[in-house]
C-alpha positions as CSV (number, residue, x, y, z in Angstrom):
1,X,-109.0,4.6,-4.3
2,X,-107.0,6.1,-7.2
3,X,-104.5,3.1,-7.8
4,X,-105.5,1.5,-5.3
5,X,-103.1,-0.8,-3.6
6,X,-100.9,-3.4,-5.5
7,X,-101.9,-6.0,-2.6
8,X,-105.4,-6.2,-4.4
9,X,-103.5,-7.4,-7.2
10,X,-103.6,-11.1,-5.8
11,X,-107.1,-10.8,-4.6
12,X,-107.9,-9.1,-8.4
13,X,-106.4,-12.3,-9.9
14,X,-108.1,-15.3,-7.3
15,X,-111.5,-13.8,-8.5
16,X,-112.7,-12.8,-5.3
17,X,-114.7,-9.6,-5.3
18,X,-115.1,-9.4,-1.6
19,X,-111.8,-8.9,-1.3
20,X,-111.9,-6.3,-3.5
21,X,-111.9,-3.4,-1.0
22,X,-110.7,-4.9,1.6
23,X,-106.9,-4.8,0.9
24,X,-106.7,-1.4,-0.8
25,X,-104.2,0.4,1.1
26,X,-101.8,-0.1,4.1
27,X,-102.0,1.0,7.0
28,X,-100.8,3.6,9.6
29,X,-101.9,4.6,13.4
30,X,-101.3,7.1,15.8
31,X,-103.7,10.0,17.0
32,X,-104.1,13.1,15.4
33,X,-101.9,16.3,16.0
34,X,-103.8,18.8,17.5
35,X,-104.4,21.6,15.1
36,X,-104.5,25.3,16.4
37,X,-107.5,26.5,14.8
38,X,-109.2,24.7,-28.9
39,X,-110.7,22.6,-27.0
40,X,-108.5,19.3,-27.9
41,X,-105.7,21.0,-25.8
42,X,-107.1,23.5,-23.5
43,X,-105.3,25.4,-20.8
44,X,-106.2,25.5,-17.5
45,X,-107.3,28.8,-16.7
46,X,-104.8,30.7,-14.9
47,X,-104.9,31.9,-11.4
48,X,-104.3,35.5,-9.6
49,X,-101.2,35.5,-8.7
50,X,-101.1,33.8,-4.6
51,X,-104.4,32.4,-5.0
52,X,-104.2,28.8,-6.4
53,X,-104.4,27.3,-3.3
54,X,-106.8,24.3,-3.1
55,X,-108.1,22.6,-0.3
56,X,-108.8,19.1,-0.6
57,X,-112.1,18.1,1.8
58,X,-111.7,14.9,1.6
59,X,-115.1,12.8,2.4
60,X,-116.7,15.7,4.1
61,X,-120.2,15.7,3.1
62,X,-121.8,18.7,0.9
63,X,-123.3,20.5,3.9
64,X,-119.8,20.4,5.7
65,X,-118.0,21.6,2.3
66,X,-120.5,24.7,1.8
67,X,-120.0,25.5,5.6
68,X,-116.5,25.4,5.4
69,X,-116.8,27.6,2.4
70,X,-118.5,30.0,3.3
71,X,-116.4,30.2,7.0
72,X,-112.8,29.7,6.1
73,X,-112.1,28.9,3.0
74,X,-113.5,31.9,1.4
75,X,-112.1,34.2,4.2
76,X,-108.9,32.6,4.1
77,X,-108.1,33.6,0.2
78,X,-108.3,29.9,-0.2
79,X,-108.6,29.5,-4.3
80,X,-111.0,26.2,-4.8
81,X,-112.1,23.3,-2.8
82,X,-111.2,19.6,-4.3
83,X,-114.0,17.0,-2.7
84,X,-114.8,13.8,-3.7
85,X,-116.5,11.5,-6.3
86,X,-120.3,12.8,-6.7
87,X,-121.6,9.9,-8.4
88,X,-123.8,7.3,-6.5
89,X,-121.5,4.6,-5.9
90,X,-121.8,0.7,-4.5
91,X,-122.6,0.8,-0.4
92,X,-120.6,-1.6,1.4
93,X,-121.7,-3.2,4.4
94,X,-118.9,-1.5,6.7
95,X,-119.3,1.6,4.8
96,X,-115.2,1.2,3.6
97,X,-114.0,4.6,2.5
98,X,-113.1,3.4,-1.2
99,X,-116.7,2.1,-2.1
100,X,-117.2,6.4,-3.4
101,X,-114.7,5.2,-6.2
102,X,-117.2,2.7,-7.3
103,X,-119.8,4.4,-9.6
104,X,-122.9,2.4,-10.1
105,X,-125.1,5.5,-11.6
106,X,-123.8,8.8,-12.5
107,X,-126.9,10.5,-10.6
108,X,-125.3,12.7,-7.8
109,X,-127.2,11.1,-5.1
110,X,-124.0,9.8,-3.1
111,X,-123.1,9.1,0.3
112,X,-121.9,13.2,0.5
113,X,-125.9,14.0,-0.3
114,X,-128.1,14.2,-2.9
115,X,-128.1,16.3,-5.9
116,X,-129.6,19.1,-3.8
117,X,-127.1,19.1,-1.3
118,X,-124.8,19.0,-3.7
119,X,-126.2,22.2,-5.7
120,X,-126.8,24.1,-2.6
121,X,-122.9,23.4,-1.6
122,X,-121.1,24.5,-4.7
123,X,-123.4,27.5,-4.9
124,X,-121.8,28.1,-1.1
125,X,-118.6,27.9,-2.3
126,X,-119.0,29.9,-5.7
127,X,-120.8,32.9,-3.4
128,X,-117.6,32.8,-0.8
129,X,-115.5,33.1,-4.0
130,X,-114.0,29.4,-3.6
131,X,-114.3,27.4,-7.0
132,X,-115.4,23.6,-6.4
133,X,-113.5,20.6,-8.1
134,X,-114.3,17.4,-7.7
135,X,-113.4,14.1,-8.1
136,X,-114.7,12.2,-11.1
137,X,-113.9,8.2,-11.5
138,X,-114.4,7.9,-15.5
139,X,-111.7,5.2,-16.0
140,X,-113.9,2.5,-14.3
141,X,-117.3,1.3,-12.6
142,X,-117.6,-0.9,-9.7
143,X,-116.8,-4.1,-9.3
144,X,-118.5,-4.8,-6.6
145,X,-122.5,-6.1,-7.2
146,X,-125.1,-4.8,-5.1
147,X,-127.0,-1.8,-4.0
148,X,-125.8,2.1,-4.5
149,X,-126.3,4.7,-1.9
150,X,-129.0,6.0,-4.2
151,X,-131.2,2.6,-4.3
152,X,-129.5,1.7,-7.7
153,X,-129.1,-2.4,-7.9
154,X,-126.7,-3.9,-9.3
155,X,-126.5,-7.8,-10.5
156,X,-123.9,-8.0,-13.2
157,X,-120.4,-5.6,-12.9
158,X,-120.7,-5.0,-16.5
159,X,-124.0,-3.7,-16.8
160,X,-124.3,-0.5,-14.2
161,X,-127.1,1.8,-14.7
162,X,-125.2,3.9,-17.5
163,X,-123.3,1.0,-19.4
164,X,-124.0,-2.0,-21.0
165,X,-121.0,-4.8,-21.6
166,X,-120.2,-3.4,-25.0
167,X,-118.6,-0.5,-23.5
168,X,-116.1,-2.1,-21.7
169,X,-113.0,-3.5,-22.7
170,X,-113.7,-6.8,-21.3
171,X,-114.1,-8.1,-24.9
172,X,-110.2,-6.8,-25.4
173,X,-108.9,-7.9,-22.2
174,X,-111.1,-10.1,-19.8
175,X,-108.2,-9.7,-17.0
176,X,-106.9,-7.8,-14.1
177,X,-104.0,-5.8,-15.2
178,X,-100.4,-7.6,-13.8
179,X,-97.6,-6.4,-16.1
180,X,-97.6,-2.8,-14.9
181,X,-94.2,-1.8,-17.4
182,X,-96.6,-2.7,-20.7
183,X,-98.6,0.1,-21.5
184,X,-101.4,-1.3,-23.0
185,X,-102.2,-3.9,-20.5
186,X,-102.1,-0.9,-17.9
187,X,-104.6,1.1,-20.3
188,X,-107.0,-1.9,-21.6
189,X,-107.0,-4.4,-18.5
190,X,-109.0,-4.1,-15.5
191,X,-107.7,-2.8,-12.9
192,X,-107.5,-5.1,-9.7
193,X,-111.5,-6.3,-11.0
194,X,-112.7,-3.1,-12.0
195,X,-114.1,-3.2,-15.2
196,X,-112.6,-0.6,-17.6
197,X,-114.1,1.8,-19.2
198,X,-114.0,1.9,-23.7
199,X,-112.8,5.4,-23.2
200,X,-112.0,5.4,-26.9
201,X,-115.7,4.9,-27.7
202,X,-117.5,8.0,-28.9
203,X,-120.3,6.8,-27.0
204,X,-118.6,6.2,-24.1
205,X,-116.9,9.8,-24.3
206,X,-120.2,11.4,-24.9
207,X,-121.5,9.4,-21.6
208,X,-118.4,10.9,-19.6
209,X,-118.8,14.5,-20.7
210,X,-122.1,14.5,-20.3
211,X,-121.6,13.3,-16.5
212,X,-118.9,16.2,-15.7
213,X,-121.3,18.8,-17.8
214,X,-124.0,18.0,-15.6
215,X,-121.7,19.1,-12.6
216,X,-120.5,22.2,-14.7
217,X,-123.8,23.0,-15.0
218,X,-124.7,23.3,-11.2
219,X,-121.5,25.3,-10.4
220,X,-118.5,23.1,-10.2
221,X,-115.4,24.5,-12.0
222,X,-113.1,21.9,-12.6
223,X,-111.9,17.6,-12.0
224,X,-109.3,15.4,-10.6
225,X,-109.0,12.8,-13.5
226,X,-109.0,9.4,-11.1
227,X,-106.8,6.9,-12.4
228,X,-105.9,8.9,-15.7
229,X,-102.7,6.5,-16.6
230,X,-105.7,4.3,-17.2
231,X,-106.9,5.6,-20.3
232,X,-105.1,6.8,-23.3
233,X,-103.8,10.2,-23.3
234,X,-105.8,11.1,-26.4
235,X,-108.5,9.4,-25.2
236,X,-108.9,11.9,-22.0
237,X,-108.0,14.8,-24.4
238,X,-111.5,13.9,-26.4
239,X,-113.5,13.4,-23.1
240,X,-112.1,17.4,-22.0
241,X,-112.8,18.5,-25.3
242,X,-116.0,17.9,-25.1
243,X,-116.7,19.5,-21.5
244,X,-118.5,23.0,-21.4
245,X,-117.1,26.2,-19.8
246,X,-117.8,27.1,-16.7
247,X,-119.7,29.7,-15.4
248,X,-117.1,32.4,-15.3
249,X,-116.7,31.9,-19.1
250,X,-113.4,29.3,-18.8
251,X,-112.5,26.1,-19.3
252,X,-112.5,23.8,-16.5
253,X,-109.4,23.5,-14.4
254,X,-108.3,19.8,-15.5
255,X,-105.8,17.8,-13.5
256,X,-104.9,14.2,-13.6
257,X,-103.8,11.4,-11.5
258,X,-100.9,9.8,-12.8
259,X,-99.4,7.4,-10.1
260,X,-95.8,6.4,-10.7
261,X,-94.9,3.6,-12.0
262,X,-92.8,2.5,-15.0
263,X,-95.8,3.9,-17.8
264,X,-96.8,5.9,-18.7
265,X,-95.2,9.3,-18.4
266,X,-96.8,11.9,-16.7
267,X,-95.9,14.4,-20.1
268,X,-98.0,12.1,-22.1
269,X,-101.7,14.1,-20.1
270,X,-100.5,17.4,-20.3
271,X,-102.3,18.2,-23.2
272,X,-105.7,17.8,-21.6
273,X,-104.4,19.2,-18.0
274,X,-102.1,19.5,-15.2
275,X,-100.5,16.7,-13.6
276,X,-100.7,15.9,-9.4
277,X,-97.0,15.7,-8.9
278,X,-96.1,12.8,-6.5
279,X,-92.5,13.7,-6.8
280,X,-93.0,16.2,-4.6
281,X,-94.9,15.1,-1.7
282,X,-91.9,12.8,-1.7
283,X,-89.4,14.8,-1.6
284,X,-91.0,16.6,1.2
285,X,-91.3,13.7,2.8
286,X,-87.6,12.8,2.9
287,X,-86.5,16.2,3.7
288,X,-88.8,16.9,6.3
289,X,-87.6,13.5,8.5
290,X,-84.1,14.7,7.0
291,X,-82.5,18.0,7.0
292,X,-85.0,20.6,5.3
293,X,-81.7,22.8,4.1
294,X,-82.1,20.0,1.2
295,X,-85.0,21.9,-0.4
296,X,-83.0,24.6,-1.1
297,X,-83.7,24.0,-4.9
298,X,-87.4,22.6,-4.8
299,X,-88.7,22.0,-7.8
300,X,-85.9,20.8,-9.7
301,X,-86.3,17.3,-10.8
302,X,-89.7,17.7,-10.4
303,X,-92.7,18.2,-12.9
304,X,-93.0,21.8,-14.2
305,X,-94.6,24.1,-11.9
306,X,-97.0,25.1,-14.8
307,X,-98.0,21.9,-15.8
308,X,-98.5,20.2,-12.1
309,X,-100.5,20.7,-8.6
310,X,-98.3,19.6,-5.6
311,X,-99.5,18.0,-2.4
312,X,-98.3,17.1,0.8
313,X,-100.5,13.9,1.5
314,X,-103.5,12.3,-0.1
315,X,-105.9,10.2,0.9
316,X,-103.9,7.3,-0.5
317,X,-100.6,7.9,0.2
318,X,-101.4,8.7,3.9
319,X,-102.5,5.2,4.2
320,X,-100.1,3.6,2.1
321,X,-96.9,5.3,4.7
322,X,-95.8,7.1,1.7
323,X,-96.1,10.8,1.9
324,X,-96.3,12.5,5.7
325,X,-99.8,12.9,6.9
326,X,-101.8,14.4,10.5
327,X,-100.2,11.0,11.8
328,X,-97.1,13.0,11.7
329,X,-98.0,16.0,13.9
330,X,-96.1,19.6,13.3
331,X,-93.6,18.1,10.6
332,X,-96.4,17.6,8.5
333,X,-97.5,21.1,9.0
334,X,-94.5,22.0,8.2
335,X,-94.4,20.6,5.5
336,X,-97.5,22.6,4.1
337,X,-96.0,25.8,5.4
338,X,-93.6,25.5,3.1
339,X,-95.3,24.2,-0.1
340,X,-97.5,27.1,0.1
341,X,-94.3,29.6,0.7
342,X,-92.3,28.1,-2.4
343,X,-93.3,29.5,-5.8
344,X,-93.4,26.4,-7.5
345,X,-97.1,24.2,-9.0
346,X,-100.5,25.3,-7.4
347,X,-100.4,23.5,-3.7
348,X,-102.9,21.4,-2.3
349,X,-103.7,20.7,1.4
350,X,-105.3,18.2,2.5
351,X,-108.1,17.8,5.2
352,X,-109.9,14.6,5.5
353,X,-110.6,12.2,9.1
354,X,-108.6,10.6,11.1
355,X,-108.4,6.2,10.7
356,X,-107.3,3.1,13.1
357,X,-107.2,1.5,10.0
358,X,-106.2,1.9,6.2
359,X,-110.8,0.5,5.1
360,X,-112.0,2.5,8.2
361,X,-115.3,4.4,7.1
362,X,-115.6,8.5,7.2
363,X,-117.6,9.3,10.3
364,X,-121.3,8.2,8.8
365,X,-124.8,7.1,10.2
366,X,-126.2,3.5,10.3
367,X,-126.7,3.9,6.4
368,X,-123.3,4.7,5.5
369,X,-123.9,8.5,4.5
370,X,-121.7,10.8,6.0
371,X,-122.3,12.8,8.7
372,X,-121.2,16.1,9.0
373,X,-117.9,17.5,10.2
374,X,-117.0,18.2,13.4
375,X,-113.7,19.5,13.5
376,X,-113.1,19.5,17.3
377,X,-114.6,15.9,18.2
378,X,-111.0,13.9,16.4
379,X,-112.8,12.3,14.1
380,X,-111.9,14.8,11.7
381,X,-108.4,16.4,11.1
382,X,-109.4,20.3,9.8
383,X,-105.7,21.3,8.6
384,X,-107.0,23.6,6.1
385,X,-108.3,26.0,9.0
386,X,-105.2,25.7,11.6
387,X,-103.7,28.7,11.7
388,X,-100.5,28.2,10.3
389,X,-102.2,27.2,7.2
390,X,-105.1,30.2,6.7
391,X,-101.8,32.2,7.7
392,X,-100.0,30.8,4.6
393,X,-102.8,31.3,2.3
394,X,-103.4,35.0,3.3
395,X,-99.3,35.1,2.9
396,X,-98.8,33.4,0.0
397,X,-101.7,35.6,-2.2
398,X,-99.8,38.6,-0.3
399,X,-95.9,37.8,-2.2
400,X,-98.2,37.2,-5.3
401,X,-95.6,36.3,-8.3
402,X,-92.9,36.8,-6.3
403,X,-89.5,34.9,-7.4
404,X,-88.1,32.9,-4.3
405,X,-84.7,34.3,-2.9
406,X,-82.3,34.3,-0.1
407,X,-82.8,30.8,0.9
408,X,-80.8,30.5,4.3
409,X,-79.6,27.6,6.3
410,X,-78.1,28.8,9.2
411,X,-78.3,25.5,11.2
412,X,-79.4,21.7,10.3
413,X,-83.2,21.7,9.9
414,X,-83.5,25.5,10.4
415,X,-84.2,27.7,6.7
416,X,-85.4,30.8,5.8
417,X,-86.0,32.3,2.0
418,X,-87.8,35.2,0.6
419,X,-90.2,36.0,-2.2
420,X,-88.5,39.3,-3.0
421,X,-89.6,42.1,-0.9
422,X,-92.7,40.5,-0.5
423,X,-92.8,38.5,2.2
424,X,-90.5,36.1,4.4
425,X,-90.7,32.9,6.0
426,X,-88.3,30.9,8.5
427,X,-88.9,27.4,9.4
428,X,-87.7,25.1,12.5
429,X,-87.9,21.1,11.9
430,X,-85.8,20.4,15.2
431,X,-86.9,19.7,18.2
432,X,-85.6,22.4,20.1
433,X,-86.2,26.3,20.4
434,X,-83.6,27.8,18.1
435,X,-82.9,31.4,17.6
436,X,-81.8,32.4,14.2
437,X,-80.6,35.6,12.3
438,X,-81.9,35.6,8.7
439,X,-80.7,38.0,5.5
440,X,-84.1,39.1,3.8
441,X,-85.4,42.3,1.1
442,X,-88.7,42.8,3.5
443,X,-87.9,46.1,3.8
444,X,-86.8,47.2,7.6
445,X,-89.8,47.7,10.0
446,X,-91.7,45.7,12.2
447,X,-94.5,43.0,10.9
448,X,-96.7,40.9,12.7
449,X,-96.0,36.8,12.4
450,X,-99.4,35.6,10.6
451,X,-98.5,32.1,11.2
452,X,-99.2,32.7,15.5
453,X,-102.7,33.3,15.3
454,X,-104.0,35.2,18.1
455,X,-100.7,34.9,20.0
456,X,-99.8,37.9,17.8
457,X,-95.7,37.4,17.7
458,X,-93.9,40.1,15.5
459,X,-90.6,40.0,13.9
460,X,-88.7,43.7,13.2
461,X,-86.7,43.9,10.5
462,X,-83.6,46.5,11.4
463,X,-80.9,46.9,8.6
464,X,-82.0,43.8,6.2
465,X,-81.6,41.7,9.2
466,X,-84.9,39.9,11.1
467,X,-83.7,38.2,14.6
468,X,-86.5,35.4,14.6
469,X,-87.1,33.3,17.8
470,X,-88.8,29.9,16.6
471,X,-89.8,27.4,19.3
472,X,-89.5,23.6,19.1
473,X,-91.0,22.8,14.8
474,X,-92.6,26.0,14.5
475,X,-92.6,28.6,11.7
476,X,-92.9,32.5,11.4
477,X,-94.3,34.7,8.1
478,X,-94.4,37.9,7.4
479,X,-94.9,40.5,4.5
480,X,-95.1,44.8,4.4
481,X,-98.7,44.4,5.2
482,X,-98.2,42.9,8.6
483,X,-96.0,46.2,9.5
């Protein structure tokens, strides 16, 4: 749900709370692309060098995330897995995706599984070495009346199980938010009926914290701040202070959604984390159904690399048409390919289901919870294990810290760029086989492609030269340890 959609905004304002979910985001449809298988201001902790990949399981229930953990994610060098809200949340009759980003009770008993599950999954991941973030909705409860996933009833929107009306801001502004350029409407209205959260209540900042220790405390390492533009900067910076370390002795890796729009800055939440950097998924977006040879300086004009994760898709902005998504086949592959080639902010791929339309449920039961993955049934689009990406994780923790040179752009829509003598990687966005020589430091030998799976394609390198054949949007990688 994050922003949600601006259409609501005239649902928001007619009263109705039916309507509610059903406009949140627009739409898209085509079948999936077949995949190849101080504690005011803390830091987030830093990464080994290569391995800050996360992979964002989006919807997939807790059995399917420790499975996937423990089977590719932890064998793939993958750094942490990002899923979604734990909370119980409002069940809807048609099971829309967005009701998870309606809390009714901070209990994890959730459409993903119960508290259990949802132990036994981040203990998965933490054994496989993958560190679990997860989503947590803190700006707002739901709007919606009725029953939770957990049995929790609801009668009156302003009094869940963990709030009474007194810690809302309804008494401040009884409204749904419609002047998105004044920053105080955006931060102390409702947005589009969901009543907002007194996040600069001690009470209500002691009730957060204590909802994301209780996670810390069964083994998850860090948060995606929903709809952090929402609340006050210094607000959110209280809320983190207050959050214990996690079980390797750190503090929790923080980072915020900050949607763009006119306020307020994304520099305003880097003192309580990083920032999810929008920017870039656009500007992949528009050079990857443009001429790629644009990317040549990635990152500038973006937010700082250390202060930002970048992404590809989400699951709003795949909805909303925005960013490219599975709907887009191989140039949204791509397009991940070379996020997690670039040294630039910690990348995120995304893996959630496939949708005839923009409400459509994750695959569930007759009761709405979730049923597991299946990655070969189309239900379910598994980019994070298609080759070409586990190939890019293994590469990109392989070039390490790595400065990015000898970008090359020997045709339109054909590039190739080094990290040092590290490691190399050539990408083709047209639609025809293209052979291309590329300049590169790998020192000269021959190196298997990681990126062709069990295909096995090498490149040689002869004289600081590598003659790469790449078919139809296709990409090749390789580093010294390949040779």
């Amino acid at each position: 749900m994050s922003k949600l959609s601006r259409s609501l905004v005239a649902a928001a304002a007619a009263g109705s709370a039916a309507l509610l979910g059903a406009a949140v985001l627009q739409p898209a449809n085509a079948s999936p692309a077949p995949a190849a298988e101080s504690k005011a201001k803390p830091k987030a902790p830093k990464a080994a060098a290569g391995k800050d990949v996360i992979a964002n399981l989006w919807s997939w229930n807790w059995k399917s995330v420790g499975a996937e953990c423990t089977d590719v994610l932890g064998p793939s060098g993958y750094a942490a897995v990002w899923v979604a809200p734990p909370a119980e949340s409002i069940a809807q009759p048609d099971g829309n995706w967005w009701d998870v980003y309606q809390p009714v009770n901070y209990e994890l008993n959730s459409r993903f599984g119960d508290k259990e599950a949802f132990a036994a999954m981040t203990k998965a991941c933490n054994d496989a070495g993958v560190k679990v973030y997860t989503d947590a909705v803190v700006n707002h409860t739901a709007a919606l009346t009725g029953t939770g996933y957990g049995g929790t009833q609801v009668n009156d929107k302003y009094q869940p199980a963990m709030y009474q009306r007194g810690d809302y801001n309804v008494d401040v502004c009884n409204r749904t938010i419609s002047n998105w350029s004044d920053k105080w409407e955006v931060q102390n209205c409702e947005l589009l009926g969901l009543p907002d959260l007194k996040t600069g209540s001690e009470a209500v900042r002691s009730k957060i914290a204590g909802y994301l220790n209780s996670q810390i405390a069964l083994g998850v390492s860090g948060f995606r701040i929903d709809a952090s533009k929402h609340m006050p900067a210094a607000d959110l910076e209280a809320i983190v202070g207050k959050l214990d370390k996690t079980s390797d002795g750190s503090r929790p890796y923080v980072f915020h959604e900050v949607f763009p729009g006119p306020t307020p800055p994304p520099d305003e939440y880097y003192g309580s984390g990083k920032v999810l950097d929008f920017s870039a998924a656009d500007r992949l977006k528009s050079a990857f159904q443009g001429d790629i040879a644009s990317l040549r300086d990635f990152g500038n004009g973006q937010l700082p690399a250390d202060k930002s994760v970048s992404f590809v898709t989400n699951h709003d902005t795949e909805r909303e048409g925005r960013h490219l998504s599975y709907k887009d086949g191989d140039t949204a592959v791509l397009a991940n390919v070379f996020q997690l080639g670039w040294k630039h902010a910690d990348p995120a791929v995304y893996a959630g289901f496939t949708y005839e339309n923009k409400d459509a449920s994750p695959p569930a039961n007759g009761d709405g919870f979730v049923t597991d993955t299946d990655c070969g049934n189309g239900a379910w689009y598994c980019l994070d294990r298609d080759p070409r990406i586990t190939g890019m994780v293994g590469w990109r923790a392989a070039v390490g810290d790595a400065d990015v040179t000898d970008f090359q752009s020997p045709q339109g829509n054909v590039i190739g760029f080094g990290r040092g003598d590290k490691g190399f990687v050539a990408v083709n966005n047209t639609g025809g086989a293209v052979t291309a020589e590329f300049s590169t430091q790998v020192p000269d030998g021959t190196y298997r492609d990681v990126l062709s799976g069990d295909t096995a394609r090498e490149v040689t390198v002869s004289g600081g030269k590598a003659k790469v054949e790449l078919p139809a949007k296709s990409a090749v990688a390789f580093h010294p340890a390949t040779g």
